[in-house]
C-alpha positions as CSV (number, residue, x, y, z in Angstrom):
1,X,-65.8,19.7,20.0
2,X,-68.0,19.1,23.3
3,X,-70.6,16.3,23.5
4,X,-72.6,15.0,25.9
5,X,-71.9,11.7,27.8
6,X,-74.2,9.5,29.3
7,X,-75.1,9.7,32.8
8,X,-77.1,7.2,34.9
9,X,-80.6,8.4,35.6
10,X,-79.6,9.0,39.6
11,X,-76.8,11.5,38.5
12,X,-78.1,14.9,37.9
13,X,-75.5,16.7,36.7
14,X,-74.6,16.8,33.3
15,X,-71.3,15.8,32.0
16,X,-69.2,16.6,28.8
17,X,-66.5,15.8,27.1
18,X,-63.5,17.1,24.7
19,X,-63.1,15.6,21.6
20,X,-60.6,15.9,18.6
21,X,-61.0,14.9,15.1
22,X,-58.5,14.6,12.5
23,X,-59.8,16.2,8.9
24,X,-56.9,15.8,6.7
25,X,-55.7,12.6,6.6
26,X,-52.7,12.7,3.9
27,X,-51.2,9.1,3.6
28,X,-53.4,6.6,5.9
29,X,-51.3,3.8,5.3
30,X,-48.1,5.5,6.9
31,X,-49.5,6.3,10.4
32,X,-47.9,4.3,13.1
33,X,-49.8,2.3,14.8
34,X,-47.9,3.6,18.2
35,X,-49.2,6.8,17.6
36,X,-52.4,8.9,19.0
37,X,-53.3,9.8,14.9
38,X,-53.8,5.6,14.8
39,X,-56.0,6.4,17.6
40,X,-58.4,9.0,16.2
41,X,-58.2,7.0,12.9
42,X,-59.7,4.0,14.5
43,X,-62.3,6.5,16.3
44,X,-63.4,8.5,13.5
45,X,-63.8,5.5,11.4
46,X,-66.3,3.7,14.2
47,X,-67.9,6.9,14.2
48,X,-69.0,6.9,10.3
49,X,-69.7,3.2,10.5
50,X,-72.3,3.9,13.3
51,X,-73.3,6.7,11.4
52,X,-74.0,4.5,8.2
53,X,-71.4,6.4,6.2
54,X,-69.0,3.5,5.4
55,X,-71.3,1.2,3.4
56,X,-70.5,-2.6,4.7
57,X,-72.7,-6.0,4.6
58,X,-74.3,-7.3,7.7
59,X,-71.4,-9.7,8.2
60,X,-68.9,-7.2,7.4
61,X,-70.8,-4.8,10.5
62,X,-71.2,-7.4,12.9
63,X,-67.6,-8.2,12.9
64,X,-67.0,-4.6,13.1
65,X,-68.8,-4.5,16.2
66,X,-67.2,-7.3,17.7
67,X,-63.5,-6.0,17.3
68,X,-64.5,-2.5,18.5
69,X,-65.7,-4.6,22.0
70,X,-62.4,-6.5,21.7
71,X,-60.4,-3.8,20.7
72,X,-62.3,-1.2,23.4
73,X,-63.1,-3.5,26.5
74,X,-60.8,-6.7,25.7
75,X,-61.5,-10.4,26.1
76,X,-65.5,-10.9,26.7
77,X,-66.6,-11.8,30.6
78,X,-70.1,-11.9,31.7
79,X,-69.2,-9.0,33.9
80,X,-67.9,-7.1,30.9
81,X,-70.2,-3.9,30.1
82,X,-71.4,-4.1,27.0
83,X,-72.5,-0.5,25.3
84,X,-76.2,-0.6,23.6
85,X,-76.3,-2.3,20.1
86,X,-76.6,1.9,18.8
87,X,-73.0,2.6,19.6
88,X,-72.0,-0.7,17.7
89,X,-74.0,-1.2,14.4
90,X,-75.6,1.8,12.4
91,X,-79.7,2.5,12.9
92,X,-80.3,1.7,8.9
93,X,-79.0,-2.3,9.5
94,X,-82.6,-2.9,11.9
95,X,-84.5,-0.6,9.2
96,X,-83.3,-3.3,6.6
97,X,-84.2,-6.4,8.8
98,X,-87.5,-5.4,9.1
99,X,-88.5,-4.3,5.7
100,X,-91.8,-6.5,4.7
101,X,-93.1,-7.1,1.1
102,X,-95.7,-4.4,1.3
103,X,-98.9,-5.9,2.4
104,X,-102.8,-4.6,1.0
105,X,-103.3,-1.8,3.2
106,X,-107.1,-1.6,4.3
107,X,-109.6,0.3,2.3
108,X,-110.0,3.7,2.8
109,X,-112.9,5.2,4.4
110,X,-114.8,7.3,2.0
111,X,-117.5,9.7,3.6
112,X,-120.5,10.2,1.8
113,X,-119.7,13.2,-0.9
114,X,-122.4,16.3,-0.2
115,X,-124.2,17.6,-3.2
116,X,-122.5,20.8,-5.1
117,X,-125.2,22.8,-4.1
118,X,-126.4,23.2,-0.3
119,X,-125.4,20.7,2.5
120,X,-127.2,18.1,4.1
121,X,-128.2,18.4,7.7
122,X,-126.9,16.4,10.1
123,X,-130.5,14.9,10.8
124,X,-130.3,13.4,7.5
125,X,-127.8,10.9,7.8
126,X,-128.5,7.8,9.2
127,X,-127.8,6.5,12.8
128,X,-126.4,3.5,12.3
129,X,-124.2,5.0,9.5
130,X,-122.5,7.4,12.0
131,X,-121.9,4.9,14.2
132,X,-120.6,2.3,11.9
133,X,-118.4,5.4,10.7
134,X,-117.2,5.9,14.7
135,X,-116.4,2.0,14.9
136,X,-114.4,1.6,12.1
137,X,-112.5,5.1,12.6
138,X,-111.9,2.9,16.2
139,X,-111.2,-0.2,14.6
140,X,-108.1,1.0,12.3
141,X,-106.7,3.1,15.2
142,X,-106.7,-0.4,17.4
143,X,-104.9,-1.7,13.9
144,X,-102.4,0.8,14.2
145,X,-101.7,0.4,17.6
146,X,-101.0,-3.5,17.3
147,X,-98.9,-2.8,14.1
148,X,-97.2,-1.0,16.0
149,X,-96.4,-3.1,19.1
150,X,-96.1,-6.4,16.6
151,X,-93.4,-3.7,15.1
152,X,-91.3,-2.8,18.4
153,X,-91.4,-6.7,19.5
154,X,-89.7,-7.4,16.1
155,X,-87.4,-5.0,16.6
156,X,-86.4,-6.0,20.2
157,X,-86.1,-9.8,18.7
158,X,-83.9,-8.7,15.7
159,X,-81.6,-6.7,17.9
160,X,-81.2,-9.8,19.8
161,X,-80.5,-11.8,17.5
162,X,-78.0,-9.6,16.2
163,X,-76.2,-8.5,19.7
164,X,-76.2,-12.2,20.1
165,X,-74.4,-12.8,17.3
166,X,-71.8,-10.2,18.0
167,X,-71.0,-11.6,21.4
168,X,-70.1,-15.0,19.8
169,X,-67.3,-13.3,17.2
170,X,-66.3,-11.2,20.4
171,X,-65.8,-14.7,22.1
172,X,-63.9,-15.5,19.5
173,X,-61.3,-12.8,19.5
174,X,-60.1,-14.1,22.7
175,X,-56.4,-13.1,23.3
176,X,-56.5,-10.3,20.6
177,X,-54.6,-7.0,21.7
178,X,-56.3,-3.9,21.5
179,X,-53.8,-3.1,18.5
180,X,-54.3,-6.4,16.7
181,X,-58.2,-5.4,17.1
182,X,-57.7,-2.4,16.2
183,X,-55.3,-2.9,12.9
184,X,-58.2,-5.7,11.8
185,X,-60.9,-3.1,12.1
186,X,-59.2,-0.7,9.8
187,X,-57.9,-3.5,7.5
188,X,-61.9,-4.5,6.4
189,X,-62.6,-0.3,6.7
190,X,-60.0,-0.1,4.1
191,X,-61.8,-2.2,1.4
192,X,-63.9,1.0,0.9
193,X,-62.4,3.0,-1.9
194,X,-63.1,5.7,0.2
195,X,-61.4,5.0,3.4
196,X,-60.1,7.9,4.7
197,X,-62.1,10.9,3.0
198,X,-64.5,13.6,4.8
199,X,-68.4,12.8,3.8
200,X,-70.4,15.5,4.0
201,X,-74.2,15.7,2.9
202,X,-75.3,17.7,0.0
203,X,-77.6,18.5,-2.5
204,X,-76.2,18.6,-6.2
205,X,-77.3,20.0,-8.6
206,X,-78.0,19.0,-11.9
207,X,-77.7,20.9,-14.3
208,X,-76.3,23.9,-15.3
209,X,-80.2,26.0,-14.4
210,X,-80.0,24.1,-10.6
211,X,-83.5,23.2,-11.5
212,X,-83.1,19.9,-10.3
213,X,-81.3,18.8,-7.5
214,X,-80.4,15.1,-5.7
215,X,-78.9,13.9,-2.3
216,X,-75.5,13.0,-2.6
217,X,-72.1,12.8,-0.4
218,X,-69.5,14.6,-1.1
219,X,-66.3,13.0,-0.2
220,X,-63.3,15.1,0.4
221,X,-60.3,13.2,0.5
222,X,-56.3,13.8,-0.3
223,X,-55.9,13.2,-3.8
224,X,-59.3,14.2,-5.0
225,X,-63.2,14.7,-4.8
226,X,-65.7,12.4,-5.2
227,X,-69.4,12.3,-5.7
228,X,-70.9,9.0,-3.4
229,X,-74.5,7.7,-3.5
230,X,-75.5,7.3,0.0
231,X,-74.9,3.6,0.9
232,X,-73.5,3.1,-2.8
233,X,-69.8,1.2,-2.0
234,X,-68.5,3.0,-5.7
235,X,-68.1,6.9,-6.2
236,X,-70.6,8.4,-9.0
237,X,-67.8,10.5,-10.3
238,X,-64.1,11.9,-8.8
239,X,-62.0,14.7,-9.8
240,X,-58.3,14.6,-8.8
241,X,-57.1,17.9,-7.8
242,X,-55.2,18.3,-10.8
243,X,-58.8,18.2,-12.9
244,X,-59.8,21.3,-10.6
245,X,-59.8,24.7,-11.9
246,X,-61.4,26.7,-9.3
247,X,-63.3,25.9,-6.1
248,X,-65.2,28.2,-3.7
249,X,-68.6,29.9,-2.3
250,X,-70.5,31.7,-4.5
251,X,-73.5,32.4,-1.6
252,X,-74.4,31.7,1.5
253,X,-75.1,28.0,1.1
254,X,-73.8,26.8,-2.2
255,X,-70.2,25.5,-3.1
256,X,-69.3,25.6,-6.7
257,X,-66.4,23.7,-7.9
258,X,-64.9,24.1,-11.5
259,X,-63.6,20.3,-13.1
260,X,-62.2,21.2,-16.7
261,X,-65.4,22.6,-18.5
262,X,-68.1,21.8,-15.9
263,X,-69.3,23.9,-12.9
264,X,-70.4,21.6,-10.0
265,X,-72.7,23.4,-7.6
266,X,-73.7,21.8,-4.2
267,X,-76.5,23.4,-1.6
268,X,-74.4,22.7,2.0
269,X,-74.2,24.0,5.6
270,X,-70.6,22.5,5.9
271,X,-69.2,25.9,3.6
272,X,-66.2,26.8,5.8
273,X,-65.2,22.8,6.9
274,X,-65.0,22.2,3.1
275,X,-63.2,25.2,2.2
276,X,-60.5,24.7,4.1
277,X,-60.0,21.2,4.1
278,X,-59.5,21.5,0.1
279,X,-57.2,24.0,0.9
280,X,-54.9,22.3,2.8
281,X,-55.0,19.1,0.9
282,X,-54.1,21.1,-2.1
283,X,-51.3,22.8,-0.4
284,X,-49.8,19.4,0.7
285,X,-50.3,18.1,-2.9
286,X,-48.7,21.1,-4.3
287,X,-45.3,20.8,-1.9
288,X,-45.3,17.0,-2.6
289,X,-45.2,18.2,-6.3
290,X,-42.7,20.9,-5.7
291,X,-44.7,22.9,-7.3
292,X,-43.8,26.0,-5.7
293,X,-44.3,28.2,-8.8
294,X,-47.7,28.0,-9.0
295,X,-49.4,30.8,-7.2
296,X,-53.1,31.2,-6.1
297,X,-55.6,34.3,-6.7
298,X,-58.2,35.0,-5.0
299,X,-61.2,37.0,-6.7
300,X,-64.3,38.1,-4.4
301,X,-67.4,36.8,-4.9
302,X,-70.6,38.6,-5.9
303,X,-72.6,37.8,-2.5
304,X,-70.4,36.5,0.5
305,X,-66.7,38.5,1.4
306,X,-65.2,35.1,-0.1
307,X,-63.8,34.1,-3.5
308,X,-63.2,31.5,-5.7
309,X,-59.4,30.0,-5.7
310,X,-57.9,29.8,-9.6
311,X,-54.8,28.0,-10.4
312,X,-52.5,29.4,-12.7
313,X,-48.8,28.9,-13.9
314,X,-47.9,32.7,-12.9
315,X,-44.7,32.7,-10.5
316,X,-46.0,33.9,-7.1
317,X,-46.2,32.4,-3.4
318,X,-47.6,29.2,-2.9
319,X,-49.2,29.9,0.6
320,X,-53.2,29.1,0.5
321,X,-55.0,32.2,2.2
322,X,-58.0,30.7,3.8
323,X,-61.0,33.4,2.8
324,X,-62.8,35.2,5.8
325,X,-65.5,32.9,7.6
326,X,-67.8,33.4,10.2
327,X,-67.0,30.3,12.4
């Protein structure tokens, strides 16, 4: 994948860089900590903590932030460069600092209601009513506008506050390796059930007449698939693999899987990265089972060249076809 980096404002051209993610993580706790995989583990995890995927406390998040500086720029010095307070904490921890009890909003202007039939001319209505009307249509725009600056001088004072915080753990961490840094990052990561599983955002939905649908993650992880509230630390509901009877695309946006006697249907746009990452976590599970007997069909789907994968105890091969994509 190519992203952007960060310039200075001086430089005008444009600069990119390669990136590589790791989407099947089969047994986090046995990759060595010498290797590049710790490396990209470590990475991707930062990047859904930013991202407000790995649901943490303040506290928790703040000492996050101070062993990725420790663990990405070593011991602090006042000639260290610290990266913006974005790149450290997710966006939703300011939201939550400056949520307010919800104060009396001002009245709402009413205009004077014109009678059903006919409509007044404009002679009719008074001067001074018009110009009371401009005033206070003057008035709450000069409200808004100091909301709104009391608003970003909050923010600025709460970001403070919590860089300033973060410094002092950094300064604490003094003499911490980048792998000690590193290996304690990941150890309070862990604590999440989830550690190590593939969020992406869909819409679920309920019911078997998708009538109704709600905002869920789905996590997609080696042993199984789980449903996750978003910023919930516990999973709604997980199937193991071995629950699953059939998984696939039935269109061109919806993902049905098949747990015992229910049909799960989700509305994504992450079809194909889903698709194959359940196929090659349930390859792996199937040759750490040795269960090389059980073969996979594939039957086409009704809208999209792709089908549905069903398990049965049929000899046959045990290879996982990956269906035809557009990528």
């Amino acid at each position: 994948m190519l992203f952007p980096t960060p310039v200075s404002q001086s430089d005008s051209e444009s600069h990119w860089r390669l990136c590589f993610k790791l989407y099947c993580l089969l047994d986090t706790d046995s990759i060595s900590v010498d290797s590049i995989e710790y490396l990209f583990l470590f990475e991707q995890c930062h990047e859904m903590v930013v991202g407000g995927q790995l649901p943490a406390c303040d506290d928790d998040l703040q000492t996050l932030a101070a062993l990725r500086l420790q663990a990405v720029i070593g011991d602090f010095s006042t000639h260290s460069p610290c990266p913006p307070l974005d790149e450290l904490v997710p966006g939703h921890m300011m939201e939550a600092r400056l949520l307010l009890p919800p104060g009396t909003p001002p009245a709402p202007l009413t205009a004077p209601q014109p009678p059903v039939q006919g409509c007044p001319s404009p002679q009719r209505f008074h001067s001074a009513l018009l110009g009371g009307a401009l005033w206070s249509h003057t008035a709450a725009h000069k409200h808004k506008v100091e909301q709104d600056l009391r608003l970003r001088s909050r923010l600025k004072e709460e970001a403070a506050a919590v860089m300033s915080t973060i410094v002092e753990r950094w300064k604490g961490l003094a003499g911490y390796s980048s792998r000690d840094s590193m290996a304690a990052y990941l150890a309070i990561a862990r604590q999440w059930s989830g550690f190590g599983c593939t969020l992406y955002e869909v819409d679920y939905y309920i019911g078997s007449t998708g009538s109704f649908s709600q905002r869920l993650w789905l996590g997609v992880a080696a042993k199984s698939v789980s449903l996750y509230k978003q910023g919930e630390v516990e999973a709604l509901e997980s199937f193991p693999y071995g629950q699953i009877c059939s998984y696939g695309v039935s269109d061109s946006n919806t993902f049905r899987i098949t747990a015992g006697d229910r049909d799960l249907l989700f509305e994504t746009t992450k079809l194909t990265e889903i698709m194959q990452q359940m196929n090659a976590y349930f390859s792996a599970s199937r040759r750490q089972h040795g269960r090389s007997d059980d073969m996979l069909s594939i039957t086409e789907g009704a809208v999209m060249d792709v089908g549905f994968h069903h398990f049965t105890s049929t000899p046959g091969p045990t290879l996982l076809t990956l269906p035809s994509h557009t990528v």
